[in-house]
N, C-alpha and C positions, 0 to 999 in steps of 0.2 A: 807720155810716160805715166803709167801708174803707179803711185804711191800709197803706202799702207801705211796711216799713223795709228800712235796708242801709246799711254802712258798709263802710271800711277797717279794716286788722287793729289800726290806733290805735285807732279807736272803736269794736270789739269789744262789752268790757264794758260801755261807757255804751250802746248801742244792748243790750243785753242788760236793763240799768235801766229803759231808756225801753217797751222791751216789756211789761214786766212791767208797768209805768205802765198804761201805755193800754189792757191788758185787765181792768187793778182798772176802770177805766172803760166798762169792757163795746165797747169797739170792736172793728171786725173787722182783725184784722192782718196780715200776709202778710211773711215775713222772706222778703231777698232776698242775706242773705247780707251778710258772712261771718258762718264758721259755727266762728270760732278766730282764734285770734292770730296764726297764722301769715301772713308776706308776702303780699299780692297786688296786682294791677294794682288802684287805684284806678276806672279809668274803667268796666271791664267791671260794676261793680257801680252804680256810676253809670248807665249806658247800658241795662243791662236795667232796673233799676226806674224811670228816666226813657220806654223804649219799654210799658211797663204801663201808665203811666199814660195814655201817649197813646193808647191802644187801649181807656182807657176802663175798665180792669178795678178801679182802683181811685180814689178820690176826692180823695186825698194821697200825698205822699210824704212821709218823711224821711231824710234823708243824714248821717253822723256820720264824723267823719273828723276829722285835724288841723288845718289851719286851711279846709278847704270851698271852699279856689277852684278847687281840681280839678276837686273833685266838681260843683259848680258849672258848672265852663265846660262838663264834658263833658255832664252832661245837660239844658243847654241847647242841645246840638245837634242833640237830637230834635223834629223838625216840631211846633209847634202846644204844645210843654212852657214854661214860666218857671219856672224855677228860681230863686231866692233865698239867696244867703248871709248870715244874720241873726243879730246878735249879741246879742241880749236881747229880750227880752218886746215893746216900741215897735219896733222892726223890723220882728219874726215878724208881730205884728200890723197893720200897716203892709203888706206884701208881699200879706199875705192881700188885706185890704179893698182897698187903693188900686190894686193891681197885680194881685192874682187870680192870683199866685204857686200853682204845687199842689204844687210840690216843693222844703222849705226844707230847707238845713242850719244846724243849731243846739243847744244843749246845754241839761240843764235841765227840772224839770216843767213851770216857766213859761211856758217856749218850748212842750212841746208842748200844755198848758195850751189857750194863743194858737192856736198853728197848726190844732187842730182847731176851734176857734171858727166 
């Protein structure tokens, strides 16, 4: 399965954890950025890995950021994407199954535990 990650310069490090995560799990990953702690536009990192996925390059996303309604709203503005803002394990997995959500924001192995399920 390939996975698309990307965050704000908040969720830097936790998107840098969650990477390391999912490749102990043998997934295919694709960082979409950022690449530092330093400031950035939110949406732009949103919008590209929200436009990947709708092109079909990869099978998921994940978003890490502060509280994810940004990220959220913005890449949900891509044709044909559902995005998710999911706050624990019952969500993440909820979004998937009931809603066919590809792209959540969420923290935690749990969550992406869930979310690749």
């Amino acid at each position: 399965m390939s996975i698309a990650l990307g965050s704000d310069h908040n969720g830097f490090r936790l998107k840098e954890l969650i990477k390391e995560h999912l490749k102990a799990l043998g997934k295919d990953i694709h960082d979409y950025g950022v690449y530092s702690e330093d400031p950035v536009d939110y949406p732009d990192i949103a919008l590209k890995l929200a436009e990947a996925i709708s092109q079909n390059k990869h099978e998921r996303g994940i978003l890490i950021c502060g509280t994810g309604i940004g990220m959220t709203i913005a890449a949900n503005k891509v044709p044909g994407v559902y995005a998710a803002n999911c706050h624990g394990a019952f969500s993440t997995e909820r979004a998937r199954k009931s809603n066919n959500a590809q792209i959540m924001r969420g923290v935690g192995e749990s969550f992406c535990d869930k979310m690749i399920s």
